[in-house]
RODO-2510 file (C-alpha; in nm, 4 decimals, decimal comma):
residues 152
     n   res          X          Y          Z
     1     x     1,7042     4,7112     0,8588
     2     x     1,3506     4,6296     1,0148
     3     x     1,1646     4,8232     0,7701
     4     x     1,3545     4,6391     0,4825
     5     x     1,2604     4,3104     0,6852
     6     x     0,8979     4,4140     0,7204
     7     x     0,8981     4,4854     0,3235
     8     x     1,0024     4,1067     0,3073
     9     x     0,7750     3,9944     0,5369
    10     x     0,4591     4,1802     0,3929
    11     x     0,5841     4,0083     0,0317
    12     x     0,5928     3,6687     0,0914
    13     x     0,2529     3,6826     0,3215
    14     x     0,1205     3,7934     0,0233
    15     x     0,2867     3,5749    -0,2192
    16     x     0,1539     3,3108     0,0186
    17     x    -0,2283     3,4064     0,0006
    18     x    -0,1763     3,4703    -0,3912
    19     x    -0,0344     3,0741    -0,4380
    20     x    -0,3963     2,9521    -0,2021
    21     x    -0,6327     3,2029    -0,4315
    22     x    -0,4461     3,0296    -0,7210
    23     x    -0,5242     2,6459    -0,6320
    24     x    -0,9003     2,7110    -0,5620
    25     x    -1,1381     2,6126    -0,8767
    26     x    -1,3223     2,8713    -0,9593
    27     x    -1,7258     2,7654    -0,9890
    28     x    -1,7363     2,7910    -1,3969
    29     x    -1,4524     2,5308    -1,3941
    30     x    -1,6162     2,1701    -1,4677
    31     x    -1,5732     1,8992    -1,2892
    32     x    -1,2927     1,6302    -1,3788
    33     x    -1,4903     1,3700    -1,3415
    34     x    -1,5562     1,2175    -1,7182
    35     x    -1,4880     0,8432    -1,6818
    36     x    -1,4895     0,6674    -1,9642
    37     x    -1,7373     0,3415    -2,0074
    38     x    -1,4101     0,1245    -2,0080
    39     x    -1,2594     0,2660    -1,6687
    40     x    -1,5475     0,2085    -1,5231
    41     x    -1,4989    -0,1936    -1,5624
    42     x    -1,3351    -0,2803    -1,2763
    43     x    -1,0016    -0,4909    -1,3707
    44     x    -0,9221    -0,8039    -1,1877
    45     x    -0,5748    -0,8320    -1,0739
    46     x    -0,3999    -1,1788    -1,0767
    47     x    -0,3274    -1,3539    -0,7466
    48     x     0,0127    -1,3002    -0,7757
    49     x     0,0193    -0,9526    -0,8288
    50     x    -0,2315    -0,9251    -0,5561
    51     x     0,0554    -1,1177    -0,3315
    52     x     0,3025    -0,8565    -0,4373
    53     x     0,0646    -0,5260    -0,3846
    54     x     0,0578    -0,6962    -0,0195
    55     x     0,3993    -0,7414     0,0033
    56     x     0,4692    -0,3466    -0,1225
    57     x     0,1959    -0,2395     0,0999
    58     x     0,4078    -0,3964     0,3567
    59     x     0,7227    -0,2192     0,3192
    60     x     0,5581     0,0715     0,2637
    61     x     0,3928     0,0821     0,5957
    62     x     0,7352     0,0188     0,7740
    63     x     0,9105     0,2931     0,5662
    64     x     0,6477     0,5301     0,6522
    65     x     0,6407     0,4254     1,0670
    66     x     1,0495     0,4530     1,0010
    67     x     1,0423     0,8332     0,8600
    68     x     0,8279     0,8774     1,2441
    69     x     1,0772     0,7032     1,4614
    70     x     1,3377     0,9369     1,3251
    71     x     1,1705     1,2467     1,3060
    72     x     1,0831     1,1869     1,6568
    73     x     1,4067     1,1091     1,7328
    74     x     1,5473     1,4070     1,5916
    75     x     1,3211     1,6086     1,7871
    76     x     1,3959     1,4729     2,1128
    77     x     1,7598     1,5089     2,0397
    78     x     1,7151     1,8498     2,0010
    79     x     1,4697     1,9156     2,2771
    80     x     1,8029     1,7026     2,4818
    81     x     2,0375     1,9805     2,3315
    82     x     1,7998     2,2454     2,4458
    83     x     1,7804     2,0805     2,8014
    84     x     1,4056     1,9930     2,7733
    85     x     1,3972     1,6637     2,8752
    86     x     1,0114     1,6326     2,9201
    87     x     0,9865     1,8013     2,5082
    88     x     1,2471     1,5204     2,4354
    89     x     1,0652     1,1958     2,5871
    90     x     0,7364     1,3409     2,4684
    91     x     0,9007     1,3621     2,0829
    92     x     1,0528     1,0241     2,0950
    93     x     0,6916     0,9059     2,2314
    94     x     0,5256     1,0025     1,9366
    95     x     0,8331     0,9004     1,7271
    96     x     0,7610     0,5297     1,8192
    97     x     0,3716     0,5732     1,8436
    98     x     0,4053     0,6694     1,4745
    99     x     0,6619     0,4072     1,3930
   100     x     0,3991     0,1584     1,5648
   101     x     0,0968     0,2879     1,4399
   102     x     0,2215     0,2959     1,0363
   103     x     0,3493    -0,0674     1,0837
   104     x     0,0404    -0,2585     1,1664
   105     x    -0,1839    -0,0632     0,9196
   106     x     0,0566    -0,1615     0,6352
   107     x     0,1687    -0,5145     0,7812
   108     x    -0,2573    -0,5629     0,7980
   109     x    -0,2919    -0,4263     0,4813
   110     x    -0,0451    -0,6615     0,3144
   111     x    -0,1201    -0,9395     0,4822
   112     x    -0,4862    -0,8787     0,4133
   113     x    -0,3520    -0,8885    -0,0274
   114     x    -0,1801    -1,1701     0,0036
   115     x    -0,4545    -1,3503     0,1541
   116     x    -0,6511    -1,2739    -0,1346
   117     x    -0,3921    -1,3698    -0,3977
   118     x    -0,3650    -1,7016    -0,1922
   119     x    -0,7344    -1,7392    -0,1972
   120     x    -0,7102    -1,7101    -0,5695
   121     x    -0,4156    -1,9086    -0,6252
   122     x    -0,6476    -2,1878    -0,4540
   123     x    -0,9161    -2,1255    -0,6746
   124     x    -0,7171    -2,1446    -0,9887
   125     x    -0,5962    -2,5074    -0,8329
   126     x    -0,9628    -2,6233    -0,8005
   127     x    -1,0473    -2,5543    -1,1538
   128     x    -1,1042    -2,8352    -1,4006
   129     x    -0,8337    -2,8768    -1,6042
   130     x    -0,8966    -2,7922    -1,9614
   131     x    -0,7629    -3,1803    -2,1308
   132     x    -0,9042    -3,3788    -1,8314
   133     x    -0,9707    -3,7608    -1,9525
   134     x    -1,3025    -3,8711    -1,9793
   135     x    -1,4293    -4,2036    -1,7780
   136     x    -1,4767    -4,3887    -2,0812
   137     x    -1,1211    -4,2861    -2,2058
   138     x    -0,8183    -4,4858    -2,0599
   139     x    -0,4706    -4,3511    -2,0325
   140     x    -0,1538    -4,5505    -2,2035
   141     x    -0,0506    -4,6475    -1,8462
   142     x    -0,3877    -4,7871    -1,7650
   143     x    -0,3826    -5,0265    -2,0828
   144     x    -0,0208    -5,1317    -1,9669
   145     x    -0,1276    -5,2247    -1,6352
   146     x    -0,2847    -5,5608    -1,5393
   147     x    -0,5917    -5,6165    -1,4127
   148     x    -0,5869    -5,7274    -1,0008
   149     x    -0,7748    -6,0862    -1,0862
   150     x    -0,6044    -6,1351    -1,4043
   151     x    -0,3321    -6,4336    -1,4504
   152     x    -0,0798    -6,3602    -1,7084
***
């Protein structure tokens, strides 16, 4: 039985170091770095979509800090199970460390994009608009309107 389990063992160590050989590059290999003249162009995003990248950045930052509130949770469950209660404060510790730590980089990162996509929405505001009336124009209301000193 332990010479059968050794066998085992001595396999998948060596299946193990076979799969890292496999993923290195070997030196002939050329790079993958061929861009092409129009990827290079960087491509403006509308402020919208900007606002929503924020808002995604957002949840993803909470989703992420929530996966390390529960796997430290988990842990110090177990490490409660086990009787280690020092194991099981230290786990939930890091648990909400995590939790904390994921949700103000993403909640910063999002609120940094939607910033930015307000900033542009104000931009695209302050723009002329493309049938403005010239000054020497008048507008049907204007000709409808009487003048202040005027008697009818």
């Amino acid at each position: 039985m332990k010479r059968g389990f050794r066998v085992y063992c001595l396999v998948a160590m060596a299946l193990a170091f076979a799969v890292c050989g496999w993923s290195q590059s070997s030196p002939d290999q050329k790079p993958a770095d061929t861009h092409r003249a129009s990827d290079s162009a960087k491509k403006t995003t509308g402020p919208a979509k900007e606002m929503g990248k924020g808002s995604a950045d957002m949840g993803k930052g909470v989703a992420k800090g929530t996966g390390d509130l529960a796997k430290g949770t988990a842990g110090s469950v177990a490490n409660l199970a086990h009787g280690n209660v020092a194991g099981a404060g230290a786990s939930l510790g890091k648990g909400a460390a995590g939790f904390g730590k994921n949700t103000a980089v993403g909640t910063t990162k999002g609120v940094g994009k939607i910033g930015k996509g307000l900033g542009g929405e104000i931009k695209k505001l302050d723009r002329k608009p493309k049938g403005k009336i010239q000054k020497d124009q008048t507008t049907p209301a204007d000709a409808a309107a009487p003048e202040a000193g005027s008697e009818p």
